[in-house]
Every structure is written in C-alpha cells, then in structure tokens.
C-alpha positions in Angstrom: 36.1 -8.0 -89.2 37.0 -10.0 -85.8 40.7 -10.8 -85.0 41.1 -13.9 -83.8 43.6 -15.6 -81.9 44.4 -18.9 -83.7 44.8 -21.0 -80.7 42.1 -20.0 -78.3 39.9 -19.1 -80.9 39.0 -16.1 -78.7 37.7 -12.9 -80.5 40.0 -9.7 -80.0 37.5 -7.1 -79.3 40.2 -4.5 -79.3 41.3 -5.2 -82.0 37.9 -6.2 -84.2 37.5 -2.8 -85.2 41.0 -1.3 -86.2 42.4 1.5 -84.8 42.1 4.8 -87.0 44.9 6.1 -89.1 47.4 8.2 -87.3 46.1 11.5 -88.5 42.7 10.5 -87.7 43.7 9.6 -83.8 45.7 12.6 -83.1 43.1 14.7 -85.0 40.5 13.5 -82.6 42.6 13.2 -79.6 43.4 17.0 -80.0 39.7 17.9 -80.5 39.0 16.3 -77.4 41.5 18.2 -75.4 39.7 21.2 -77.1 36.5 19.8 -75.1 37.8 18.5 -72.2 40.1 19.2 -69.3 40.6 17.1 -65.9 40.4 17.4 -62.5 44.1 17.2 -61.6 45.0 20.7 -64.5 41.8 22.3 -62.8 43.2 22.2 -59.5 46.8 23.4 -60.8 45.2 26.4 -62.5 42.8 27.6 -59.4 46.5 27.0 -57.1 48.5 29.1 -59.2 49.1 33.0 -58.9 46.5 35.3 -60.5 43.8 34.3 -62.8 43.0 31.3 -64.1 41.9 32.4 -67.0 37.9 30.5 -66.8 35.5 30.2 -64.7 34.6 27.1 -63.2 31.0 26.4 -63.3 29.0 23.7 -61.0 26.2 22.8 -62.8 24.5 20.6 -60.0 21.5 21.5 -57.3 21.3 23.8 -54.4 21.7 20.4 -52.1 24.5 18.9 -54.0 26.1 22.1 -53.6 25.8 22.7 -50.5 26.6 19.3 -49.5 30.5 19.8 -51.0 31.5 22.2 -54.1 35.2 23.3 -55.6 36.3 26.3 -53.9 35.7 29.8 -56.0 33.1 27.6 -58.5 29.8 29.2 -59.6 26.9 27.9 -58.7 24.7 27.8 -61.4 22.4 24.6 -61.8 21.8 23.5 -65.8 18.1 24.5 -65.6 18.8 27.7 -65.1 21.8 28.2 -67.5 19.7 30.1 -70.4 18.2 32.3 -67.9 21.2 33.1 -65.7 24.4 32.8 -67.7 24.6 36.3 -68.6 24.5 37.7 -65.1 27.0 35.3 -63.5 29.5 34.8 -66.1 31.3 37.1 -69.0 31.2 35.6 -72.3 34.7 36.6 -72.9 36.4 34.2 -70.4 36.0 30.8 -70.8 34.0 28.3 -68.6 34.9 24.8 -67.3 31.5 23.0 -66.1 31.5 20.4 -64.0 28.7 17.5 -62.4 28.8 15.0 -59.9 31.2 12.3 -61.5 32.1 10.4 -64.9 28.8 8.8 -64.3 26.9 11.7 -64.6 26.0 14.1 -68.0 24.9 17.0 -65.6 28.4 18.8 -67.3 28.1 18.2 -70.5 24.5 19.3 -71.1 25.5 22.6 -68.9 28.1 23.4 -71.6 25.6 22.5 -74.4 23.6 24.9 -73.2 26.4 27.3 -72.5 27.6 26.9 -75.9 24.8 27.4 -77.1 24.4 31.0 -75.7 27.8 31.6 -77.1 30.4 30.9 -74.6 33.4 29.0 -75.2 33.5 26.0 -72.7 35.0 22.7 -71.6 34.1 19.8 -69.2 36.4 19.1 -66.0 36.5 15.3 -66.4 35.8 13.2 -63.0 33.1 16.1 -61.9 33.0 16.5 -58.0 33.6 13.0 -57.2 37.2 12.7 -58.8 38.0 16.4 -56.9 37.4 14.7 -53.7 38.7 11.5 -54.7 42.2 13.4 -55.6 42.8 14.9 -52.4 41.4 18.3 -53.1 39.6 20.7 -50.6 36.1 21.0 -51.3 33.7 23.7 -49.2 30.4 22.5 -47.5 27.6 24.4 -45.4 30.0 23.8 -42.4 32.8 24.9 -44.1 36.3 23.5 -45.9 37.1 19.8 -46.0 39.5 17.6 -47.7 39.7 14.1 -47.7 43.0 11.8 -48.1 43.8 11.0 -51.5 42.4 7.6 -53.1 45.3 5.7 -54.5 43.1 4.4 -56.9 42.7 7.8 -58.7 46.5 9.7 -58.2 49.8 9.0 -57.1 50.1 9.5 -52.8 54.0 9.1 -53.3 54.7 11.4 -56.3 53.8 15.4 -56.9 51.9 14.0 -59.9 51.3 11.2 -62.2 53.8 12.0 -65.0 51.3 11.9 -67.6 
C-alpha cells in the first residue's frame, strides 16, 4: 500500500508501510535497548564511582587499537573471541563491544560470537568514531587525547542532550 499525497502525487515512503501497533513498537524498542547501548551512557557509566558493572570490549585490530581506544577497554579482536574470551573476561559480568563506527559490523559479530560462548552482551552504538566525535578521551601509543566535541553528534552548550 503507498500513501499518496493527492496534490503532488508524491509517494509517502514513511508512511507506505504503516507503522506497527503500539505494543508491537514498544515491544521492539525495548528489546532493542536489551541489545544496544550508546556512546554517550557508556561514557557516564566508566565516569562514575566504582564499577561499571561490564566490561567494555574493543573488538578491532592491534593497529586500530593502538591508533586510539576507550580508556580501561579490552582489547580483544573478533578473530580471536572463541579462543580468548575466557581468559580476559568473566562470564558473569556483562560485556559492551564496540568497532570502529555505525558503518562498521566489527561489534556486532564480536557479541555474536560472545553470545554464543555464553556471555550476556550489548553493542555501544557509534563504535570508536562517535567516542571521539563526542568529546571523549581516547588513549593512543603516545598516550591520552581528546578532541573537541562535533556539534553535529552532542550538545557543546548543554551537559547532555535531554533525551
């Protein structure tokens, strides 16, 4: 079914498909949140006193981790998930995985394969690129960095963006 606007005679591609039933949306919108975390709650947990309560995983190379990681991640590169999981992380604290950016599904097969093995996991939304891109410090071979904040990707005005 298309929706079309009677004058134009344009096709509403938002609205060709209809949206799902209330108890559909927030059913899948909560399941999500089950999946899925962002950048900006990351950062907030890791600031905050004591323990996070997860680990956050970097799922990338040796050279993309060396050339800028989160600080206090693990390093542990997708490959090698099945064969080093169960020296680097406990199974009984949750793991947050991240990749390079929202263009990239490094994340999301690293907590396949982490699932898989049996530990309960999430993706950080935005990977690496939307930590930077935030404002966040990030640690290199040559030490800590940070970069300014892109307005494009969070508030520079505001402590956060209200959402």
């Amino acid at each position: 079914m298309s929706v079309t606007t009677p004058a134009a005679g344009h096709v509403n591609r938002v609205l060709g498909t209809a949206p799902a039933p209330a108890a559909d949306a927030a059913a899948y919108f909560r399941a999500s949140l089950a999946f899925h975390t962002d950048v900006s709650d990351v950062a907030d947990a890791l600031a905050a006193d004591g323990d996070p309560g997860f680990v956050l995983v970097d799922c990338r190379s040796t050279e993309s981790w060396d050339q800028g990681h989160v600080p206090g991640a693990v390093h542990l590169p997708t490959a090698h998930v099945s064969e080093r999981a169960g020296q680097l992380l406990d199974p009984a604290v949750p793991v947050v995985t991240y990749c390079w950016s929202p263009g990239c599904n490094g994340a999301n097969r690293a907590a396949l394969a982490l699932a898989e093995l049996g530990y309960r996991v999430k993706e950080m939304l935005g990977g690496f690129e939307y930590w930077v891109r935030e404002g966040f410090a990030f640690e290199t071979r040559q030490g800590t960095e940070r970069r300014a904040a892109d307005p494009l990707t969070v508030p520079v005005d505001a402590a956060d963006c209200g959402c």
